[in-house]
C-alpha positions as CSV (number, residue, x, y, z in Angstrom):
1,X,16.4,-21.2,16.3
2,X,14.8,-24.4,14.8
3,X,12.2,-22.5,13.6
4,X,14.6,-20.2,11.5
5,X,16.3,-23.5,10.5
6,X,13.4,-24.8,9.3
7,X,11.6,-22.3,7.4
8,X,14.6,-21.8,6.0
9,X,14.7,-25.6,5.0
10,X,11.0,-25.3,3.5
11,X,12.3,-22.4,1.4
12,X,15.3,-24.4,-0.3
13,X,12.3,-27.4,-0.5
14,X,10.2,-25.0,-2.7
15,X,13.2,-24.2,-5.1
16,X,14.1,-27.5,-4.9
17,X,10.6,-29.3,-5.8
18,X,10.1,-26.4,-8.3
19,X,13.4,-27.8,-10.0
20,X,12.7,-31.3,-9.9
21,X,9.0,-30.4,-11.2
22,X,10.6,-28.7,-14.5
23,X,13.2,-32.1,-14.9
24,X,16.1,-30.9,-13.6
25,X,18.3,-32.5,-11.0
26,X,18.0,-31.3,-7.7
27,X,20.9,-33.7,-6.1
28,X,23.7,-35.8,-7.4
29,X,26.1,-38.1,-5.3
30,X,28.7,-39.7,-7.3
31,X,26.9,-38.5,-10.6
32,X,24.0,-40.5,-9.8
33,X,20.9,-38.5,-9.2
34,X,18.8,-38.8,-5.6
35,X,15.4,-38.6,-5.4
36,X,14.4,-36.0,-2.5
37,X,10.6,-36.4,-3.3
38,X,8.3,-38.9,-4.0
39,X,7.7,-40.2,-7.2
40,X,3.5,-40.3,-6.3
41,X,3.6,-36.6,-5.6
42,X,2.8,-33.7,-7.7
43,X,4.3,-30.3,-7.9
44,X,0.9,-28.7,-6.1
45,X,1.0,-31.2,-3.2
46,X,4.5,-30.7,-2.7
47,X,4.6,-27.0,-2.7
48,X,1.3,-27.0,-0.7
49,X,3.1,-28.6,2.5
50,X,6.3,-27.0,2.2
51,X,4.8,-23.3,2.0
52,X,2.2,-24.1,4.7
53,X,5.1,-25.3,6.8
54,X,7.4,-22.4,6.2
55,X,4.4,-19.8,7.6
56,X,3.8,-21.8,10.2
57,X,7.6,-22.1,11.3
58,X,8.1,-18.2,10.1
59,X,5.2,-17.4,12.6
60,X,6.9,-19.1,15.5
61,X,9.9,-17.3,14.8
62,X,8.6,-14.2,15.2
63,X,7.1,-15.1,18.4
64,X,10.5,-16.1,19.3
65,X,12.0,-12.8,18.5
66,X,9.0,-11.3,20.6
67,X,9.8,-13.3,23.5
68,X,13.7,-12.6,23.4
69,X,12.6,-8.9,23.3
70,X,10.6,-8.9,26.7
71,X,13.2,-11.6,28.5
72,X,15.8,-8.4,27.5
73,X,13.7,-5.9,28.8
74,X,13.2,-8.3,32.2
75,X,16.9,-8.9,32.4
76,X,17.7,-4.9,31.8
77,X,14.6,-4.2,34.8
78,X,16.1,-7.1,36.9
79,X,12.4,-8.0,37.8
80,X,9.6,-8.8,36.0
81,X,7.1,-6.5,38.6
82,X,7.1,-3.5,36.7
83,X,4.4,-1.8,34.1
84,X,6.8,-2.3,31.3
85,X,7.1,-6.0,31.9
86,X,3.7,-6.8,32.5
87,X,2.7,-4.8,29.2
88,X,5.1,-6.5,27.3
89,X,4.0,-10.0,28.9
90,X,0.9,-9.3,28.0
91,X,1.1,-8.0,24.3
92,X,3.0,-11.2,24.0
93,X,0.4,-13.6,24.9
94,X,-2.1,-11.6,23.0
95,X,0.4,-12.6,20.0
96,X,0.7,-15.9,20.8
97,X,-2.9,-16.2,20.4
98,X,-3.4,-14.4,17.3
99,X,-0.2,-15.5,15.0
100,X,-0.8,-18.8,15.1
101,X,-4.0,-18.4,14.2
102,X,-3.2,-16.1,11.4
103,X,-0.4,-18.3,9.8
104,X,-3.4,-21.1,9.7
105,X,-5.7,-19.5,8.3
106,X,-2.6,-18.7,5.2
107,X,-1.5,-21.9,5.4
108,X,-5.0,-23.4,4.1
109,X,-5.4,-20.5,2.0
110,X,-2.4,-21.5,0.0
111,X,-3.2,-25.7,0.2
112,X,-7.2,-24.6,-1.3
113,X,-5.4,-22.3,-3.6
114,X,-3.1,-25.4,-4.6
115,X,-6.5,-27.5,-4.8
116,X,-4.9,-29.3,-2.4
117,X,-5.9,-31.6,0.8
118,X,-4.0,-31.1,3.7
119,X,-3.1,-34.4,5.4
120,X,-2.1,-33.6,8.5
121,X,-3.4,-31.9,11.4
122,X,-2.9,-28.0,12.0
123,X,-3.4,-27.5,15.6
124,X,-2.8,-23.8,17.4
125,X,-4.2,-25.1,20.6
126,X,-0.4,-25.0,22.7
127,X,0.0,-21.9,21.2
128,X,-3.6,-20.0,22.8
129,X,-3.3,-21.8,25.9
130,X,0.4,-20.3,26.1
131,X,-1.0,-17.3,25.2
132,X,-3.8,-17.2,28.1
133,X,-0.9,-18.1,30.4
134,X,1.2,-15.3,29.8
135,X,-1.5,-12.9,30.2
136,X,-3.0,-14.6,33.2
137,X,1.2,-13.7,34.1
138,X,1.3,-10.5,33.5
139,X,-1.6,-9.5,35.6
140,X,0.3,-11.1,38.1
141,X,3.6,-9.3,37.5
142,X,1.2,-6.1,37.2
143,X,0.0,-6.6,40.6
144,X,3.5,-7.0,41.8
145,X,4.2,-4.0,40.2
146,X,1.4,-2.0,42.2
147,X,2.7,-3.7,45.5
148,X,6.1,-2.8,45.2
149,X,5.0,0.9,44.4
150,X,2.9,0.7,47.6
151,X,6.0,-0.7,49.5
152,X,8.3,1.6,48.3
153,X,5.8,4.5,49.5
154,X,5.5,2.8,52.9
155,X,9.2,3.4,53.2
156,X,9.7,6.6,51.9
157,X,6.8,7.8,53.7
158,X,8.0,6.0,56.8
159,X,11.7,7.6,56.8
């Protein structure tokens, strides 16, 4: 949700930059304009952190709408040992290691586009190890998966 709340804060930042770039005022309280960016900065800079921001928090969103799709899918199966989980586990970790990386790799396309130096650091590192863990998880729920089809054979063979 912050994610949504964020990007979605970077996007009025763009308009808002873009308008205080071209003179105009962006914010008045009691008729007196307020300064929302600083004076040192210029347009490019500016728009260079708040677009590179909004990928990065738009990627995380979609992660997040990825994960809320296989937590439904686990809640409707009522256990995560089944195929279907452990596929969708594992498509999920395989996206939490390439989306971050992808949103990056946009994100400093659009700051050396800007001619612009990024100042802080752009780090995907949580995001692969999170991504490694969920796969590591979904061989295990696919193992559960294959024991509980063995188990349920047992029985049915057994009766």
């Amino acid at each position: 949700m912050f994610s949504i709340i964020g990007a979605s804060f970077c996007a009025v930042g763009v308009l808002c930059a873009v308008a205080w770039y071209t003179g105009g005022q962006v914010f008045t309280i009691f008729g007196e304009p307020v300064t929302v960016f600083a004076e040192g900065e210029g347009l490019n800079q500016m728009l260079a952190v708040l677009l590179s921001d909004m990928i990065l928090l738009v990627a995380e969103a979609v992660l997040l709408a990825f994960a809320g799709r296989y937590l439904k899918t686990e809640q409707a199966e009522g256990t995560p040992f089944t195929e279907n989980g452990a596929n969708l586990i594992q498509k999920l970790g395989i996206r939490c290691i390439w989306m971050p990386i992808v949103a990056v790799v946009i994100a400093s396309v659009i700051t050396v586009c800007l001619g612009v130096e990024r100042s802080g650091d752009i780090s995907n590192l949580p995001s692969v190890v999170t991504g490694i863990v969920l796969i590591l998880a979904s061989v295990i729920f696919r193992y559960g998966a294959e024991l509980e089809k063995q188990n349920r054979s047992l029985i049915s063979d057994g009766k």
